[in-house]
N, C-alpha and C positions, 0 to 999 in steps of 0.2 A: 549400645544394643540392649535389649529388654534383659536378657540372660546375664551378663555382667551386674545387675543390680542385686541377684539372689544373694544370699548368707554364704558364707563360706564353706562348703561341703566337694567331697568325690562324686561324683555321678559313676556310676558302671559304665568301664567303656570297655563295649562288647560287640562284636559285630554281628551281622544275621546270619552269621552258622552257628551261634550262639542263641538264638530265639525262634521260634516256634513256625511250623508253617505259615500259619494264618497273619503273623504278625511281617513275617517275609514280604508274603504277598501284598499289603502296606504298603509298606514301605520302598517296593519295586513302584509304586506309581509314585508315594511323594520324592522319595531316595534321597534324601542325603543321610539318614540314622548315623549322625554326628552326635554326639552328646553335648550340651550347655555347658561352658565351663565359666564360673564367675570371676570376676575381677578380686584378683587377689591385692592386701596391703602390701605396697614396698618391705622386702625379707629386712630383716634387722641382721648389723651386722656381727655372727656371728662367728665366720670365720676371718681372721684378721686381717687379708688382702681382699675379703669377698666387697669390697667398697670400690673396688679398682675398677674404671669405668671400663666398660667391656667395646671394642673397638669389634666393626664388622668384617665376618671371617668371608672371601672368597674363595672359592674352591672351583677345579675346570674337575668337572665331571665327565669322561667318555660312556655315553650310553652303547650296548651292543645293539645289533638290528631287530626290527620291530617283531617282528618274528618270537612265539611264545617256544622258551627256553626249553619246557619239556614236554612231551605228547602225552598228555594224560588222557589215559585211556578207558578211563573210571571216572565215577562219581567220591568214589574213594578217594582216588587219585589226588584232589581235589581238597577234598574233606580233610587231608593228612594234611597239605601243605596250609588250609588255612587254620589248622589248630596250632600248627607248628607259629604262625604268623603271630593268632591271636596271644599266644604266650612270649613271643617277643615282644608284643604289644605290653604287656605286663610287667616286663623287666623295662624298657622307655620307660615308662612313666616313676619309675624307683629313683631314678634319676635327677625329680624331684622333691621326694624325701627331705633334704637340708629343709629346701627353701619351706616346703608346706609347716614343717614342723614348726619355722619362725615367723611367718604369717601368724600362727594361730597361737606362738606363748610371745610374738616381740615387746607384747605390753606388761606381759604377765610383771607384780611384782619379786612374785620368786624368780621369776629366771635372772632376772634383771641384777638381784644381788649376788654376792657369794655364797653359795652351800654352805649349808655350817651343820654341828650335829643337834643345834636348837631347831632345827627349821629342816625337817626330814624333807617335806614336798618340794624345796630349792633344791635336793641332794637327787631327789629321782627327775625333776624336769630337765637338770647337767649331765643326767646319766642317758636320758633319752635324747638329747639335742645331739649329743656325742652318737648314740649309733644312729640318730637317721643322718649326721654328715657323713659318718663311716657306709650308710645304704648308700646315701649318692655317690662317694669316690670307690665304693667294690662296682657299683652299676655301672658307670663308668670304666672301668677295667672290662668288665664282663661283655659291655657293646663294641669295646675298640677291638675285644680281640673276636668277638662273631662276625667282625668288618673283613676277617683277615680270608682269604679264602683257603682252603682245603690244606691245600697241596703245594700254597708259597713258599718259596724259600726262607725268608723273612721270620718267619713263625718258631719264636723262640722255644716251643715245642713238639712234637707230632700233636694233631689232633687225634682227639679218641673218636675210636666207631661212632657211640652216641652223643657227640657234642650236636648240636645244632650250629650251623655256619648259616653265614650268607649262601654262600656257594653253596648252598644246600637246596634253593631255589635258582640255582642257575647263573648267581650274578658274582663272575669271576674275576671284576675287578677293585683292588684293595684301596677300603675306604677306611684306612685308620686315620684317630684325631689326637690320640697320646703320641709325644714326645717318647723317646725312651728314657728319659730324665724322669717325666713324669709319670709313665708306667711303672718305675723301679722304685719313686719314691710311694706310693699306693701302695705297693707292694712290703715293702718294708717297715713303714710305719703306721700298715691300717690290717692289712691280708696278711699279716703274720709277726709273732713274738719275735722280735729280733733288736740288740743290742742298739740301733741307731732309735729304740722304741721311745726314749725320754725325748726326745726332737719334736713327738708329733704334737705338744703341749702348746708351742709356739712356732709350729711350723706355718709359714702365709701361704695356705692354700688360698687360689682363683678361683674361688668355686664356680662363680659363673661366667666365666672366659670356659673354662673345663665342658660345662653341661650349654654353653653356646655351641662350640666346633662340636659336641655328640649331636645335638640335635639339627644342625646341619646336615652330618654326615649320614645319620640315619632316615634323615627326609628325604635323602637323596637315591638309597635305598629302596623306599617306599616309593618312589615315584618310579626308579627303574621297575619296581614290581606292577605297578599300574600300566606302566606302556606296556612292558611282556605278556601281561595277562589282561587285558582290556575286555579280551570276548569272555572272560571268566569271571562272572558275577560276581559269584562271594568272595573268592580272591581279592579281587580288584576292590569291594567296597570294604574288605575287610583291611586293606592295605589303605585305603584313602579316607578309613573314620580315623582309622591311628593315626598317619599325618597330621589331618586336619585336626583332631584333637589335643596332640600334643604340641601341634604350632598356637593352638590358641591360648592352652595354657602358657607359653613360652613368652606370647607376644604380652600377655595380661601381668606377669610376673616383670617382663622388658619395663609395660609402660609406665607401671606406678615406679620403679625405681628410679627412672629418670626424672619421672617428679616429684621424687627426692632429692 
């Protein structure tokens, strides 16, 4: 596809509660306001399981009936749930962090070596490859537990008044993709100083087994927000540029590492 040929860059992915009347109104006739996402190089590997071929995840989803979740009775109404959307939309895509970070230094010669104190720019690339894997595995945490709805038992804590859930638009059944092995281990040697801290040096994160089952789980999401809100425009396109966007970064990062 023409788009896969561009240079390596973000595009803004923003939906149209996000841009202007006039561009709205566009965009209702051609409609998809998908953003172009290019073909990214095979991630280099930098975490030390992240080579482990990634096996496909099935999941039975029960969707609720088609019937929209809640009667908004506003424009408001409306405008709140798709801001709320478009900043989940934001946290998705963080989730990619690791990989983008190593697309764009897997060649680099400094990354490549060891840091030393002759060679300061190897010492700051180690230092940033280190928190965008720590962005993907907190983003990760962060999505499994907005999966959890409200009021589960499940829910290793109360939720607070202002968390944002799933269940926040209506969808009250629990679409986690963390293990509790693997939420404790995130937990422990990324989300906080703690004693087992020396571990995460050689710990063999999956990283992308981990950021497959999220982006499953959250497509899954997204489409139950598409059925329930279908008559609701910006909803509905702001729920299906996300998908679509983050499935095709997904699928572009998928295909060049197999052809590796």
């Amino acid at each position: 596809m023409p788009d896969e040929k561009l240079p390596l860059s973000l595009h803004p992915v923003r939906s149209l509660a996000q841009t202007g009347p006039q561009h709205r109104r566009i965009v209702r006739k051609k409609m998809p306001g998908i953003c172009p996402v290019p073909t990214a190089p095979p991630p280099y590997q930098y975490a030390p399981a992240y080579g482990r071929a990634c096996s496909k995840h099935t999941f039975s989803f029960v969707f609720m009936s088609p019937d929209p979740v809640f009667s908004m009775n506003s424009q408001n109404d409306e405008s709140e749930l798709v801001s709320h959307l478009e900043y989940f939309s934001d946290r998705l895509l963080r989730v990619f962090s690791h990989f983008f970070f190593v697309v764009e230094f897997h060649e680099d010669k400094d990354f490549l070596h060891p840091p030393s104190r002759e060679n300061s720019r190897a010492i700051m690339l180690h230092v940033m490859g280190d928190a965008c894997l720590n962005e993907t595995l907190m983003a990760l945490r962060d999505l499994n537990d907005f999966l959890i709805p409200r009021e589960c038992p499940s829910r290793k804590s109360k939720a607070k008044a202002n968390d944002l859930l799933a269940s926040d638009f209506g969808c009250l059944e629990k679409k986690t993709f963390l293990s509790e092995t693997e939420r404790t281990d995130i937990n422990q040697l990324v989300a906080h100083t703690t004693k087992r801290g020396p571990e995460v040096y050689q710990y063999p994160w999956d990283v992308w087994e981990l950021a497959s089952k999220c982006i499953a789980q959250c497509s899954s999401f997204l489409q139950w927000i598409e059925q329930q809100y279908s008559t609701h425009f910006l909803l509905f396109t702001a729920a299906l540029n996300c998908r679509a966007t983050t499935q095709k970064i997904y699928n572009a990062l998928e295909s060049q590492r197999r052809e590796r």
